[in-house]
C-alpha positions in Angstrom: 0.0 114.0 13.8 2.2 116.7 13.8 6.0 117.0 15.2 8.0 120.2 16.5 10.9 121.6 17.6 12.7 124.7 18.9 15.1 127.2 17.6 16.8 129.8 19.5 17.0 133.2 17.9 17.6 136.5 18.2 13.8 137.2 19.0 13.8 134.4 21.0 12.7 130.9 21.1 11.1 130.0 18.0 8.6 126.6 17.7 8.5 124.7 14.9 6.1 122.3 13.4 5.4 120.2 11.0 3.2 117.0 9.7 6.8 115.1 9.1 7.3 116.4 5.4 6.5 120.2 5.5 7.1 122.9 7.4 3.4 124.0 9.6 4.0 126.6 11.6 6.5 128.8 13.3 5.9 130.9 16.4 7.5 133.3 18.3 7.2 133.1 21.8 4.4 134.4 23.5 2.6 135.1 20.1 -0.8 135.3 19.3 -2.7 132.3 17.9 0.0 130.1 19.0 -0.4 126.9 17.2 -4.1 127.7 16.6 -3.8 126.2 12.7 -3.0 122.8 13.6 -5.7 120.1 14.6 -3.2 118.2 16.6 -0.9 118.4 19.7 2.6 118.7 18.8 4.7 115.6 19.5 8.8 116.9 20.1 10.9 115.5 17.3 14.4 116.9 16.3 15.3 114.6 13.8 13.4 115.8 11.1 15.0 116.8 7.6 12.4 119.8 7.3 13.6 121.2 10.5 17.2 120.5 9.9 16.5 122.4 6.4 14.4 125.4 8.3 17.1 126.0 10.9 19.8 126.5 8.6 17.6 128.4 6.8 17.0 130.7 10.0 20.2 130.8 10.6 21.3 132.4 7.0 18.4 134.4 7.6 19.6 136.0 11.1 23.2 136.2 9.7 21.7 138.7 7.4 21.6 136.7 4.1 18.2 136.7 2.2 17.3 133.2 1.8 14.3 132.6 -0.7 11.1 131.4 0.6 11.1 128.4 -1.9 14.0 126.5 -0.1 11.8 125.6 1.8 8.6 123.1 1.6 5.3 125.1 3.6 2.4 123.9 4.4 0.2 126.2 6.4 -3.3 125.1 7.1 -6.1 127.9 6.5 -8.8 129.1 4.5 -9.2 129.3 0.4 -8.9 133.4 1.4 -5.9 133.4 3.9 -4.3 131.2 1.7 -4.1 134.1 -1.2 -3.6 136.6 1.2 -0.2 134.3 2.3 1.1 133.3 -1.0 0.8 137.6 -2.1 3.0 138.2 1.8 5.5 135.7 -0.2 5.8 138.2 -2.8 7.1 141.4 -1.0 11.1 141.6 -1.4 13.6 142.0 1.4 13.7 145.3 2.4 10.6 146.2 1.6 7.4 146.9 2.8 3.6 147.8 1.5 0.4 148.6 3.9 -2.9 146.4 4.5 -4.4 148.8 1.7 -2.1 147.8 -0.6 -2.5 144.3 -0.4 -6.3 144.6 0.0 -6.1 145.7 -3.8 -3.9 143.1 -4.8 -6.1 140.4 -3.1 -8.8 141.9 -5.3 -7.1 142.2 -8.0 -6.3 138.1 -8.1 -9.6 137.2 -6.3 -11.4 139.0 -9.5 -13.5 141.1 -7.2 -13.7 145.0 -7.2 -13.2 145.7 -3.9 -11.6 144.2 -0.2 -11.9 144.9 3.4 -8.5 145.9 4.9 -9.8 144.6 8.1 -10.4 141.4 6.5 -6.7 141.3 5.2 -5.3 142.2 8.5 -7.2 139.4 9.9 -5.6 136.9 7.9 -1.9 138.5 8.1 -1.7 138.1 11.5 -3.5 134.7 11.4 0.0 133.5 9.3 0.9 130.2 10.9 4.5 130.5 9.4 5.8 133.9 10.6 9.0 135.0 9.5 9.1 132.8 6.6 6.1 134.1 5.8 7.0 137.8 5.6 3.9 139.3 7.0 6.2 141.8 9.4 6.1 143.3 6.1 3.2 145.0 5.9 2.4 148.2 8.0 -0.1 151.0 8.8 -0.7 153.2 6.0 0.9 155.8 8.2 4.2 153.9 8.6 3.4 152.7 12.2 4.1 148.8 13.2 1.1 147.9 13.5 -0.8 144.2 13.6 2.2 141.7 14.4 1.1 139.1 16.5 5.0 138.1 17.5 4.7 141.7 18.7 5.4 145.2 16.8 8.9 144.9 18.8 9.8 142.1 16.8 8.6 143.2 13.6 10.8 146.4 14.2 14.0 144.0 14.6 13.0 141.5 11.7 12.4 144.9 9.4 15.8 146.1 10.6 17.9 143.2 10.2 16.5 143.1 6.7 17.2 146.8 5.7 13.7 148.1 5.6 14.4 152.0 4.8 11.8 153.6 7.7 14.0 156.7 8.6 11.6 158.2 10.6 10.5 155.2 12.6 13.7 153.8 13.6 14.9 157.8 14.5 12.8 157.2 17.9 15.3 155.4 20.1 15.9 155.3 24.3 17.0 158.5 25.5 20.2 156.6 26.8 21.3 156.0 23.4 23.8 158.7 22.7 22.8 159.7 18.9 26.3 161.2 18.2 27.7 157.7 18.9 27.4 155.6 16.3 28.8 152.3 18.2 26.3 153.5 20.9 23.3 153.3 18.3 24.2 149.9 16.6 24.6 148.4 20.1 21.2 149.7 21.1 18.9 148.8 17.7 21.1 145.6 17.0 22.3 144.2 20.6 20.6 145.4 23.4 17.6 143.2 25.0 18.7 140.4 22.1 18.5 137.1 24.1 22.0 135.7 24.2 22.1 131.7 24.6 26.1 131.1 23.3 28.2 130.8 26.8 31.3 132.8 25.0 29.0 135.9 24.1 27.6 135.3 27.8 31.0 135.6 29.3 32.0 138.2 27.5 29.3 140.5 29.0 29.5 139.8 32.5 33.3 140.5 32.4 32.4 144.0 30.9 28.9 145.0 32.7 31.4 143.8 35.9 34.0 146.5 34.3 31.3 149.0 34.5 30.7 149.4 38.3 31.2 153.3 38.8 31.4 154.0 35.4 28.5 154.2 32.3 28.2 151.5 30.1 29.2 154.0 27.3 32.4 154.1 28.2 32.9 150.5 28.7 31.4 149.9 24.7 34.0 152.2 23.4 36.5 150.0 24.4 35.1 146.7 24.0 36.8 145.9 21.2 40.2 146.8 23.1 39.2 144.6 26.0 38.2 141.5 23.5 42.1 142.1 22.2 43.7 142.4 25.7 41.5 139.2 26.9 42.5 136.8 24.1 38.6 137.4 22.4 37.1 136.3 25.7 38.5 132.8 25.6 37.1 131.3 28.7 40.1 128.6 29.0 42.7 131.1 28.3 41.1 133.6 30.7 40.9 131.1 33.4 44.6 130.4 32.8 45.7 134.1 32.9 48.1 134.3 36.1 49.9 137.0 37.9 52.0 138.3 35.0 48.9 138.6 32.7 47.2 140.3 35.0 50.1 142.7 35.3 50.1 143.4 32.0 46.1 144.3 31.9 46.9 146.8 34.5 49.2 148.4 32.1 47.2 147.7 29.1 46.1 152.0 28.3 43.2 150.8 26.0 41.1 148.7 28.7 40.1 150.2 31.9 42.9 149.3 34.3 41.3 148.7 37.9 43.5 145.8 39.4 40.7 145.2 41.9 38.3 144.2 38.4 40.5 142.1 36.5 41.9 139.9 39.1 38.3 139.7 39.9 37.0 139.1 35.6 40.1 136.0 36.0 38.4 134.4 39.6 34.5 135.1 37.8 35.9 132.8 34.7 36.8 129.9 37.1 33.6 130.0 38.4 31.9 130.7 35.4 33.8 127.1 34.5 32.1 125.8 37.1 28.8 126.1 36.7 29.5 125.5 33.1 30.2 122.0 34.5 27.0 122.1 36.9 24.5 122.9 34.4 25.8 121.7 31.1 26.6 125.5 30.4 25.9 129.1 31.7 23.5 129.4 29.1 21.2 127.1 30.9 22.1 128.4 34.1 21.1 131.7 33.5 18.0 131.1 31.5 16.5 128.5 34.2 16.0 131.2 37.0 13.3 132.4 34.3 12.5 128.9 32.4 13.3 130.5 29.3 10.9 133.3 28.9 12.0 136.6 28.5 10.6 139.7 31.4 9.3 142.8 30.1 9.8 145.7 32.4 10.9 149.2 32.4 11.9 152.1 34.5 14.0 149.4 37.1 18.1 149.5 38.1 17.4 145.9 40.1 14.7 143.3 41.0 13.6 140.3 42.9 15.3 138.4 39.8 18.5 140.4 39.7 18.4 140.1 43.7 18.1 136.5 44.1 21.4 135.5 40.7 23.6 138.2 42.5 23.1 136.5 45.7 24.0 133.1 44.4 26.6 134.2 42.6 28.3 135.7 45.4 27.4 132.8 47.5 29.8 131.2 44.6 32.5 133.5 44.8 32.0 136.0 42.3 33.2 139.7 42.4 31.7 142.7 41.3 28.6 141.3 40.7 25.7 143.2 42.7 21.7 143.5 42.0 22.8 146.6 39.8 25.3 145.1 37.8 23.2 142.1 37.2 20.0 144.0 36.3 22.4 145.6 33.7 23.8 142.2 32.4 20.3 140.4 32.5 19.0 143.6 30.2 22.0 143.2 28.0 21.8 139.5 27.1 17.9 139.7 27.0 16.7 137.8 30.1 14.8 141.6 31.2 13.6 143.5 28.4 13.7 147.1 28.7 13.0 149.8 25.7 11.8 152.4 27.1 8.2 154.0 26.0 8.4 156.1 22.5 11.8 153.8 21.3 10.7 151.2 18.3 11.6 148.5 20.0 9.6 149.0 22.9 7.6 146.2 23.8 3.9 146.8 23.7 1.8 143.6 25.0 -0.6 142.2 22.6 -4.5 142.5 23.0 
């Protein structure tokens, strides 16, 4: 029998599994071969001390520490062959990458034989039950291209990112929105943008500013986020909530933020009701993400949709200010409910065959 469990990440929600002593499998959402190593259904189970022990793993690992691989106990089921080919993944370092050819020649190397089909390698790197912790994002074309990542090659760009992987040339190809002589601009688009967002505070904080941008470009409203997190007490929803007519005074005069009375009496009425459903649904988190039931939409080339239509309505219907289709098609692309890198960028999403 085997147990799982999900983890929230920045690539989204992760599934865990295991046969109650080791670590099975881990899969992205929506990847390819999905719990195809297990002979089993899946039984949910939190409680489990391997899952306790991968999530804090993950979560070192996201934070941008380099956790080793040992920590943790794996046991992914496969063949004599994929087996090598997983244990030689284990060996490539953090920040580091090599190419299918590569690690055909070390497979032949250990395996004692003279020769090994790169096809045959790539078949059993993206058949890895264990991604992530298994590092086979870390192998590429022998042209540099992300190639072969059955999470998807937008993915592998992040997880190659996040662990410093030097690929100049392939993270130089961005969305023509991101300014390249703003450096703020760029880390918001490789490291924030399209990242689902599940923490309510982080949530908050992004509809008060996408509801700061209406008439303005989001550029604008990033240089002074830092500015606005100062002037609105980091985004503290209780202390927002609390703010009253003298606050509010003083954000009109506040010269760093962007001092439209109209949008900050309105960013003090959206926390109440923010509050609200907070207390409807357990949190905004699971208010937002239900309108999709937690999966992530991939589409470009769109300022508003059927999806962005339908939460602006309803959150008017509650009250809410400044929160159109437009505006909410903005927010939902910034917290990662709509994903949106544009065609040629090297996070664009590119659906798996």
């Amino acid at each position: 029998m085997y147990y799982s469990t999900t983890y929230r990440s920045p690539v989204g929600i992760l599934t865990l599994a295991s046969d109650g002593e080791a670590l099975a499998g881990l899969w992205i959402s929506g990847q390819k071969y999905y719990g195809g190593s297990l002979s089993g259904k899946m039984t949910e189970r939190d409680g489990l001390s391997v899952f306790t022990e991968t999530k804090d793993w993950l979560d070192r690992y996201f934070a941008g520490e380099k956790p080793a691989i040992c920590e943790l106990e794996l046991a992914p089921a496969g063949t004599a062959f994929q087996q090598t080919i997983w244990k030689l993944l284990c060996r490539i370092p953090y920040g580091q990458v090599t190419t299918y050819g590569a690690l055909a020649r070390q497979a032949a190397e250990v395996l004692g034989k003279p020769s090994m089909s790169g096809q045959a390698v790539g078949g059993a790197v993206g058949h890895n039950p264990i991604s992530i912790i298994i590092p086979c994002h870390r192998v590429i074309g022998s042209d540099g291209s992300l190639t072969g990542y059955a999470g998807g090659t937008h993915v592998k760009a992040r997880l190659l990112k996040l662990e410093g992987a030097e690929l100049p040339e392939l993270w130089s190809h961005r969305c023509r929105w991101a300014n390249p002589k703003n450096e703020r601009y760029l880390q918001y688009h490789d490291e924030e943008w399209g990242v689902p967002v599940y923490e309510d505070q982080k949530l908050f904080e992004m509809l008060v500013l996408e509801s700061f941008q209406a008439g303005l470009s989001w550029e604008c409203v990033l240089n002074k986020q830092e500015a606005f997190r100062k002037a609105f007490d980091g985004f503290d929803l209780e202390i927002v909530c609390g703010y009253g007519k003298e606050k509010m005074e003083e954000l009109k005069r506040n010269s760093g933020i962007i001092r439209n009375g109209r949008k900050i009496q309105a960013a003090v009425e959206n926390a109440r009701i923010f509050r609200k459903i907070q207390e409807e649904y357990g949190s905004f988190s699971n208010y937002l993400w239900h309108w999709t039931d937690g999966a992530v939409i991939y589409e470009k080339g769109c300022s508003r949709s059927e999806l962005s239509d339908t939460i602006s309505e309803d959150l008017k219907k509650r009250g809410m200010k400044f929160v159109g289709t437009t505006i909410i098609y903005a927010y939902l692309q910034a917290v990662g409910v709509i994903y949106s890198h544009e065609a040629g960028c090297y996070l664009e999403y590119k659906k798996q065959g």
